[in-house]
C-alpha positions, 0 to 999 in steps of 0.5 A: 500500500506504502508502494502505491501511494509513493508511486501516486504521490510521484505521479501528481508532484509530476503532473503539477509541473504542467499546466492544462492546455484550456484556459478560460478567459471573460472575454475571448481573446483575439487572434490573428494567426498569419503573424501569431499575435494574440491580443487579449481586451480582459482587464488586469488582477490590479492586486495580484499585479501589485503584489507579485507583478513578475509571477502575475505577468509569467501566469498571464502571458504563458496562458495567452501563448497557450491559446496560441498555439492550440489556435495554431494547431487547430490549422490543418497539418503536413508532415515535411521530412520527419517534421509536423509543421502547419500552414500559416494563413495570410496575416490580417493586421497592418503592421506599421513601418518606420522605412517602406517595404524594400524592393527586390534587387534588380538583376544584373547583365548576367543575371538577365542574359542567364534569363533570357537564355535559360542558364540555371545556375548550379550550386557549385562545390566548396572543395576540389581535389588538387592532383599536385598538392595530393588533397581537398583544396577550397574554391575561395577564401584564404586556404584557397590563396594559400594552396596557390602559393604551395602549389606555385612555389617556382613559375616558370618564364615562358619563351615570349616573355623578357626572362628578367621579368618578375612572373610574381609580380606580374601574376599580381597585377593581373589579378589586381586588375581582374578585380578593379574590372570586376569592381567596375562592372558592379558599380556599373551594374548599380548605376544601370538599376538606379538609372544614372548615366555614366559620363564618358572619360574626361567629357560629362555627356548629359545626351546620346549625342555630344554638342560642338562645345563637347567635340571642341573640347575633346580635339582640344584635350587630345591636341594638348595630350601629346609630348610637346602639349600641342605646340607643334599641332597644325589648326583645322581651318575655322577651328576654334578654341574650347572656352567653357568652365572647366575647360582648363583643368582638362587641358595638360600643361595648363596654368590654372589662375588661382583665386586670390585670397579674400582681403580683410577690410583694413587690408582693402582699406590701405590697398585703396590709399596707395592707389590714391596716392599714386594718383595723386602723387604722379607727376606727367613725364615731360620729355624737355628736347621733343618741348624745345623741338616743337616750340622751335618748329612752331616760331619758324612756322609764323 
């Protein structure tokens, strides 16, 4: 008998650790299932709340959750790889937002050519077995640039090329400049999605077709772009000259007319002195042998 009753003891000391799944509210509460929001309009215990507020609100948000979810598994259910999981319907409630809703990428040049010709892309291995290091090498990332070094250890010059020509440091550049292509192509691909026009080198071209002061200036940079800055450079007949803002900079060779700092009052006030001054001051230069020539002529006239 002592047997049973510690068994039973046992087995309500366990039960006493869950709680039931009904839970009876006043007033029912709201659901909307789409985005698992309860909203529960029953009025607060104010005495429970003021003696023990952090009990009252555990009891009171676990027994709204549990509406929850038996709400959720009311839903009809499916099983997806050894998981029982349901299908949310769509939401009902307006959810504000401080920023709009983003909008999806744009595609790229290739994404759209992939498109269009119906490449699907491939999900491609994280590791490739290298025949001459005898092991799993990564596709990227920096075990990848390591195993290159181990694996090109000595480079060999071929036959075309200067044999004092550095093939490390040649191999660098390429790939320098490999990525300043690849860096030019995405912001052209950024500059295309937001619909800006990129200006050509050297010349901002506001149209499809450039305007005669937009030609001039380019004959006139490529005029001044040889050795001796177009010196020696022979003239279209009727060419004119490029004048315009910001013809100068493009100009090599150039002098640029720097601007003159601002003078302070008392300086601009002095200036202003002395230029009177000298005004003032300036007596006529009088040149004494033409005088004495002219008057001669004049007595010999009458």
């Amino acid at each position: 008998m002592e047997i049973v009753n510690e068994i039973l003891d046992r087995e309500q000391k366990k039960a006493e650790k869950y709680k039931p799944i009904i839970v009876d509210k006043h007033l029912e509460v709201e659901f909307d299932i789409g985005t698992l929001l309860a909203y529960d309009s029953n009025d607060l215990d104010t005495k429970l709340l003021n003696s023990n507020t952090d009990e009252y609100l555990q009891s009171l948000a676990r027994d709204n959750t549990q509406l929850l979810l038996n709400k959720v598994w009311e839903l009809p259910t499916e099983r997806i790889e050894e998981a029982i999981v349901v299908r949310l319907p769509p939401p009902t409630t307006v959810l504000p937002r401080a920023k709009p809703v983003p909008k999806p990428r744009p595609l790229t040049k290739w994404e759209e050519f992939a498109k269009a010709k119906g490449i699907n892309k491939k999900k491609k291995d994280k590791l490739q077995w290298d025949e001459q290091l005898q092991k799993w090498v990564p596709l990227f990332g920096f075990k990848k640039a390591a195993a290159e070094k181990e694996k090109n250890w000595l480079i060999e010059v071929p036959q075309n090329v200067d044999p004092m020509t550095d093939m490390y440091e040649k191999k660098a550049s390429e790939k320098s400049e490999k990525v300043a292509k690849n860096e030019l192509q995405r912001l052209k691909n950024i500059a295309r999605a937001r619909k800006v026009k990129i200006p050509r080198v050297g010349l901002p071209v506001t149209s499809d077709k450039a305007s005669a002061n937009q030609l001039a200036t380019a004959a006139t940079v490529a005029k001044a772009s040889t050795a001796s800055l177009g010196k020696f450079q022979d003239k279209l007949p009727k060419e004119k000259e490029a004048r315009g803002k910001g013809v100068h900079e493009l100009i090599p060779g150039k002098e640029r007319k720097r601007k003159a700092p601002i003078p302070t009052p008392q300086a601009e006030k002095e200036h202003n002195l002395n230029v009177l001054d000298n005004i003032l001051n300036k007596r006529p230069k009088i040149d004494m042998d033409k005088a004495v020539a002219r008057h001669i002529n004049t007595e010999q006239i009458q």
